[in-house]
N, C-alpha and C positions, 0 to 999 in steps of 0.2 A: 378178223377173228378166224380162227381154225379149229375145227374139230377131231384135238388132239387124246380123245376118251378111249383110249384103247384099252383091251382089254389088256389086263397083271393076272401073274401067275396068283393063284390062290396061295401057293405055300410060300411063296418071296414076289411080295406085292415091289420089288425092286425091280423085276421081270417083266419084261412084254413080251406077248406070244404072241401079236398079228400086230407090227408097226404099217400096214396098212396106209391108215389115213396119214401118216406121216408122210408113206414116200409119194401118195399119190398129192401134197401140198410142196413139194421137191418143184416144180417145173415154175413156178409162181416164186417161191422165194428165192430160187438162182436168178429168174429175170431181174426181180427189183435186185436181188443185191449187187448183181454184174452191172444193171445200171447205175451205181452207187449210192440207193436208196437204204435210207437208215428202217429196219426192219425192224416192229417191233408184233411180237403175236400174242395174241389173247384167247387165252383157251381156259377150262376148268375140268378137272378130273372128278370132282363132287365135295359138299358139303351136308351131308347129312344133319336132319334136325337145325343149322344154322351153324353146326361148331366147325371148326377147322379138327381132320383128321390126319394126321402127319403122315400116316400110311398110301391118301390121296392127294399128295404132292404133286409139281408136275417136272421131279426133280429127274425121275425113268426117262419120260419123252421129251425133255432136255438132254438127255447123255446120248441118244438113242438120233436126236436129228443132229446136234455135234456129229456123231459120227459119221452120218451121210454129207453132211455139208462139207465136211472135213476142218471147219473152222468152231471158236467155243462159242455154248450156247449159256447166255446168265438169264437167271430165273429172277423173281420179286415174289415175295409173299404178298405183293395187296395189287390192288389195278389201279388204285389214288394213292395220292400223298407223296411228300417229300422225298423217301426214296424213291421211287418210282422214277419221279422228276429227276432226281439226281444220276438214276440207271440211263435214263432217255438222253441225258445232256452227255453223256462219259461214250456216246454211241460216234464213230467215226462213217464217213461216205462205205457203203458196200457191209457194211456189220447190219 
């Protein structure tokens, strides 16, 4: 699990203004994945009231560690179920 909750710009909640916890989780995921560890991270940006809000995706701090890792980052809308399973199986050594 990683504590990927950073703060969004108020006016383009697509914006991060301190990736922070992002690059300070950079030294941990370059180990596993240099060692060819299939990485998979579990974070949440919030759920308000129980609903899913589309505005707190974690689609930002997926584009945002892509960039640092220099390789692509795929997201899941749930942490169970079929896809999930289907994302974790489609995962190669070092991804």
């Amino acid at each position: 699990r990683v504590d990927f909750n950073v703060p969004l710009s108020k006016t383009d909640s697509t914006k991060i203004t301190d990736d922070t916890r992002i690059r300070e989780a950079l030294p941990t995921i370059n180990f596993l994945t240099n060692a060819g560890a299939k990485v998979i991270l579990a974070s949440h940006c919030g759920r308000p009231k129980g609903e899913v809000n589309e505005k707190m995706r974690m689609a930002p701090m997926a584009t945002r560690l892509s960039e640092l890792i220099k390789k692509p980052v795929q997201t899941v809308g749930e942490c169970i179920g079929a896809d999930v399973e289907a994302s974790v199986a489609k995962l190669s050594a070092g991804d």
